[in-house]
NUDRENTOR-58995 format. One record per residue: residue in three letters; x, y, z of N, C-alpha, C, CB in turn. Coordinates in steps of 0.2 Angstrom, whole numbers, padded with zeros to 4 digits, always signed. Atoms other than C-alpha are relative to their C-alpha. Glycine has a CB too. Layout:
BEGIN
ALAXYZXYZXYZXYZ;...
//
This chain:
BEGIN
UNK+0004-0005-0004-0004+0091+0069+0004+0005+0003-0005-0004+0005;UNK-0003-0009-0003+0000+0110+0076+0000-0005+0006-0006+0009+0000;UNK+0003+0001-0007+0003+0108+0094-0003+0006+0002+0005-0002+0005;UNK+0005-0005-0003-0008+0119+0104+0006+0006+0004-0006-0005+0008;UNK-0002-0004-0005-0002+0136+0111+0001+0001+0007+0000+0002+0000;UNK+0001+0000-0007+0006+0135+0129+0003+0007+0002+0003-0006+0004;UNK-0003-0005-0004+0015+0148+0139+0005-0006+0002-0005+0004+0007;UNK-0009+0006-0003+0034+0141+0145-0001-0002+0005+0009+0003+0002;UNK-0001+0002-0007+0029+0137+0161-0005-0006-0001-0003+0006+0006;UNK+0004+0007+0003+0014+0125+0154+0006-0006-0006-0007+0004-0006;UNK-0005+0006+0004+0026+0117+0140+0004-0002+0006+0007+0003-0007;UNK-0005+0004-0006+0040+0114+0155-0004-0005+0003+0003+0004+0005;UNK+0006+0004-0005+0026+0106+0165+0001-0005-0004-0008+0002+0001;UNK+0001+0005+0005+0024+0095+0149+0005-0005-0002-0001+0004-0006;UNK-0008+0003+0001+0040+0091+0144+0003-0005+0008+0006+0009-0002;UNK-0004+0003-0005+0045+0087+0162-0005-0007+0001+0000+0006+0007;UNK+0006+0007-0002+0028+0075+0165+0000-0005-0004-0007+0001+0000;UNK+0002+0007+0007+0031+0065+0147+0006-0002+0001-0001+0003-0008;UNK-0006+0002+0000+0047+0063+0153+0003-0005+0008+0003+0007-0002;UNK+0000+0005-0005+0042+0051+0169-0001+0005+0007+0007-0006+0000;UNK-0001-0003-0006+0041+0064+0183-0008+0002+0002+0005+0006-0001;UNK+0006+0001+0001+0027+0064+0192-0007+0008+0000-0002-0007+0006;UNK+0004-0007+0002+0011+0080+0189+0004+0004+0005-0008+0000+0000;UNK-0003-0003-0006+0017+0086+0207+0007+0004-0002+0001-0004+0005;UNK-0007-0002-0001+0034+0087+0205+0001+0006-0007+0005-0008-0001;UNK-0001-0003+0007+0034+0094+0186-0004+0007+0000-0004-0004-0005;UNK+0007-0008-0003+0019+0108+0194+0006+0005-0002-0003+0000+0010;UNK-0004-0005-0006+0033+0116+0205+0007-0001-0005+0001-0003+0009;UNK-0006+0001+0005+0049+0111+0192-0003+0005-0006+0000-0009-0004;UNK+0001-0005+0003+0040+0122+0181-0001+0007+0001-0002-0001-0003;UNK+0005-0008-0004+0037+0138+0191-0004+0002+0003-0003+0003-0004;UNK+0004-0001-0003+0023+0135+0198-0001-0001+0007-0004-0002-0004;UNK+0000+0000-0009+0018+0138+0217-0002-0007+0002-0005+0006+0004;UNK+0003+0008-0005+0018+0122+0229-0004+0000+0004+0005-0004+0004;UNK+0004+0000-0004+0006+0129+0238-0006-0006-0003-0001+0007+0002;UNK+0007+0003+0004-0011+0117+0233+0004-0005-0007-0007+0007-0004;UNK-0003+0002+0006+0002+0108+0222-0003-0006-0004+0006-0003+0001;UNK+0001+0008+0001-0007+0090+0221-0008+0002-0007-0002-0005+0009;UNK+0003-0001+0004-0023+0098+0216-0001+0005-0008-0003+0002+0003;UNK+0000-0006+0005-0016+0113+0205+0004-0007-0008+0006+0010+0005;UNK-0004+0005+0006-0007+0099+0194-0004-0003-0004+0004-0006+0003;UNK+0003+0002+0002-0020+0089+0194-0007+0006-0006-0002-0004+0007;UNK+0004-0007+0001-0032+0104+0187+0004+0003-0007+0000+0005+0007;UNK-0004+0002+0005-0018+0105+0173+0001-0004-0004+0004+0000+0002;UNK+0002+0006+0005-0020+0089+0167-0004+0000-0003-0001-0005+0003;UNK+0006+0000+0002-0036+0092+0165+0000+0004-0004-0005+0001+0005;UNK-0001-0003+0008-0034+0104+0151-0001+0000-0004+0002+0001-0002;UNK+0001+0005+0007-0040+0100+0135+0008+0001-0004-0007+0003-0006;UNK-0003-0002+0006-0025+0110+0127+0008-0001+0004-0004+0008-0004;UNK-0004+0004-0003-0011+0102+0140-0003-0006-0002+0000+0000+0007;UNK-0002+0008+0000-0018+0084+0136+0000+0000-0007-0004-0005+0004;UNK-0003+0002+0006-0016+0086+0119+0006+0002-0002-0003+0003-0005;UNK-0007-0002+0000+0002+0094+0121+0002-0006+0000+0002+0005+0007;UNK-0003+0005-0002+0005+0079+0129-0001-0005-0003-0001-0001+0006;UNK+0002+0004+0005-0002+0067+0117+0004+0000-0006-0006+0002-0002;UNK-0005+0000+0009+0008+0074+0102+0008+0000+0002-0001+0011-0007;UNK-0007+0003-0001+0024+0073+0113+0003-0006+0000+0000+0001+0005;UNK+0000+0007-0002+0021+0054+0117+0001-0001-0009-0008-0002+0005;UNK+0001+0004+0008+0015+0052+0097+0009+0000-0002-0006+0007-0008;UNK-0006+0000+0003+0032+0060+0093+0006-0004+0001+0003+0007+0000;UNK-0002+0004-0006+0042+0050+0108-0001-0005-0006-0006-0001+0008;UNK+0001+0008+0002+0035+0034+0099+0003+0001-0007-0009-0004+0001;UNK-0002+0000+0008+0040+0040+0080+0007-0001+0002-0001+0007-0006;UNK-0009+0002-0002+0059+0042+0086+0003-0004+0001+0003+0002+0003;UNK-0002+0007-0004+0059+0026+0096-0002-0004-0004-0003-0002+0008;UNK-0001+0006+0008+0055+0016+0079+0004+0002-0006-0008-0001-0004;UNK-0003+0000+0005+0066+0014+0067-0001-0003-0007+0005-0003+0002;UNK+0005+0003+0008+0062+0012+0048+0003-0004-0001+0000+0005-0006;UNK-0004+0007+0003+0067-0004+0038+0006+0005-0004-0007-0005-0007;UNK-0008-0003+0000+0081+0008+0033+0005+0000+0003+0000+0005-0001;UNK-0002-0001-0006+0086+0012+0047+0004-0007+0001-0005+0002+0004;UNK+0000+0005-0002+0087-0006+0049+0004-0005-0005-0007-0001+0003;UNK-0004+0004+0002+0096-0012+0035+0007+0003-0003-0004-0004-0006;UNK-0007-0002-0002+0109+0001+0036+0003-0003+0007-0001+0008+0000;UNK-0002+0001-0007+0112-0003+0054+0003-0010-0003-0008+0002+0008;UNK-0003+0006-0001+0115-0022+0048+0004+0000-0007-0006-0006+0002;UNK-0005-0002+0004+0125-0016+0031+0005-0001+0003+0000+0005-0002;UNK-0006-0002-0001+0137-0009+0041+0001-0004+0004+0001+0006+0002;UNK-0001+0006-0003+0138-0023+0052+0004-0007-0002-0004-0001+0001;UNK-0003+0005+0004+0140-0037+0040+0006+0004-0005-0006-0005-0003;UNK-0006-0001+0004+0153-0026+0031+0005+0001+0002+0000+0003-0004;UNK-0007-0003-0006+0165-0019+0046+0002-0010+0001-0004+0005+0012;UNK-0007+0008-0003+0180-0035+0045+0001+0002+0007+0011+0000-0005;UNK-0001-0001-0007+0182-0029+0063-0006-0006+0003+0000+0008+0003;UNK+0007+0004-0001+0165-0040+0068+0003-0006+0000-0007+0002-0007;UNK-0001+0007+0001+0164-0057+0071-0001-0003-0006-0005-0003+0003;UNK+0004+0003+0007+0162-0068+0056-0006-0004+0003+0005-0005-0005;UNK+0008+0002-0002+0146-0076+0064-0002+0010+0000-0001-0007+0009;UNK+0005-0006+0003+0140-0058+0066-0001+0004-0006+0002+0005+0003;UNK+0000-0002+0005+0144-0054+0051-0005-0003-0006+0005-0001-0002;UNK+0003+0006+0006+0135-0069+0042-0007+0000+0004+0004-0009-0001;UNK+0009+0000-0001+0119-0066+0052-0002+0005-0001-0003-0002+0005;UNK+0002-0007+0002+0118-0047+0047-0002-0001-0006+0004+0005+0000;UNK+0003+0000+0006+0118-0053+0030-0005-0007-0001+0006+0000-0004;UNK+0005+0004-0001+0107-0068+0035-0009+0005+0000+0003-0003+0007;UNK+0005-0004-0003+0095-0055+0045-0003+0005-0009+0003+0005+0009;UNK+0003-0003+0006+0096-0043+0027-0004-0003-0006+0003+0002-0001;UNK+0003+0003+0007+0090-0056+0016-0007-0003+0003+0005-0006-0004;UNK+0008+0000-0001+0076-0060+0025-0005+0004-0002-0002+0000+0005;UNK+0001-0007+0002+0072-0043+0025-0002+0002-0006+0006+0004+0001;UNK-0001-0002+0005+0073-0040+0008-0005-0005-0005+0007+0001+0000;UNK+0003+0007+0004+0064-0057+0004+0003-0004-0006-0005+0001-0003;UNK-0005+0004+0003+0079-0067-0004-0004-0005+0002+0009+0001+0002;UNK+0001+0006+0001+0072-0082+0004-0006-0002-0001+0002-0002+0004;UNK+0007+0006+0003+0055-0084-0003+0001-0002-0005-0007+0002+0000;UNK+0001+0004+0007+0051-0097-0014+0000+0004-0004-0007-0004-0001;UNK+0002-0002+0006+0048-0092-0031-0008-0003+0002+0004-0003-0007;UNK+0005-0003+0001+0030-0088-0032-0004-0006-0009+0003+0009-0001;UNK+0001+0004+0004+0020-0103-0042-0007+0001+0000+0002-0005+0000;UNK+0006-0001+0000+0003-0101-0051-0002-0006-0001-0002+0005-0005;UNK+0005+0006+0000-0009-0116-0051-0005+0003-0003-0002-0004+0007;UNK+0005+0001+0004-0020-0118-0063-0006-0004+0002+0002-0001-0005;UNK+0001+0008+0000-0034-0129-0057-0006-0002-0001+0001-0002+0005;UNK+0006+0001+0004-0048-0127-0071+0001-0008-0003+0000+0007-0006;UNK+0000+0009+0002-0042-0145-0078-0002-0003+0005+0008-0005-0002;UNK+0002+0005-0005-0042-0153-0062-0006+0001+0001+0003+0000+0006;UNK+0005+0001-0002-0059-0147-0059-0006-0003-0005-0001+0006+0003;UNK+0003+0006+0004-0065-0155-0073-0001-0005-0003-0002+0001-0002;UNK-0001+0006+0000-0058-0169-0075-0004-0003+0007+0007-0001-0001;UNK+0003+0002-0005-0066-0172-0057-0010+0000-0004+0004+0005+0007;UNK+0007+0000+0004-0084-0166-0066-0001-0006-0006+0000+0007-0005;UNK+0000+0008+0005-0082-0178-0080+0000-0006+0003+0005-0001-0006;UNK+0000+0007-0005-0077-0193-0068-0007-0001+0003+0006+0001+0006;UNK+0005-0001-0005-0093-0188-0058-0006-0001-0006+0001+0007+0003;UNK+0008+0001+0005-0106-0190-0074-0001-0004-0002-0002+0003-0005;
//
């Protein structure tokens, strides 16, 4: 999704409040007069096209802070393959990648169980 067009004094506000600071502080951090700060922040918030700013900041926030199953079986590659590493850290990287990857499931067995169900039919008549 586009993000909405601000003015630099709105994005900073944005940027500064998605980043734990609270409306007040971020008001006047971005330019804007402290006089009526509490309300004028609050009134800011209330924006439709600030709280969707602030929505696709957070969405993006949360994509970056997850790491893909790539991500994640490079990071334990390189792990179980650096000789500098423990050998127990080593052998549970390649432990944790074969899970991963599904090395340890069973093989995969079809049951048939049209006999059985009629050999139980015929027993029954």
């Amino acid at each position: 999704m586009e993000l909405p067009k601000l003015n630099s004094r709105q994005r900073k506000f944005c940027h500064l409040y998605s980043q734990g600071m609270t409306a007040a502080k971020a008001y006047v951090q971005a330019g804007y007069s402290p006089n009526g700060v509490e309300a004028s922040a609050s009134q800011l918030l209330g924006n439709p096209k600030i709280s969707l700013y602030l929505k696709e900041l957070q969405k993006k926030a949360e994509n970056s802070a997850i790491c893909t199953r790539q991500e994640v079986l490079e990071g334990l590659s390189s792990i179980a393959r650096d000789n500098e590493n423990r050998k127990l850290d080593r052998i549970s990287s390649y432990a944790a990648i074969s899970k991963l990857q599904g090395f340890n499931e069973p093989d995969k067995l079809e049951v048939n169980a049209t006999p059985l169900t009629q050999l139980i039919k015929d027993h029954l008549k």
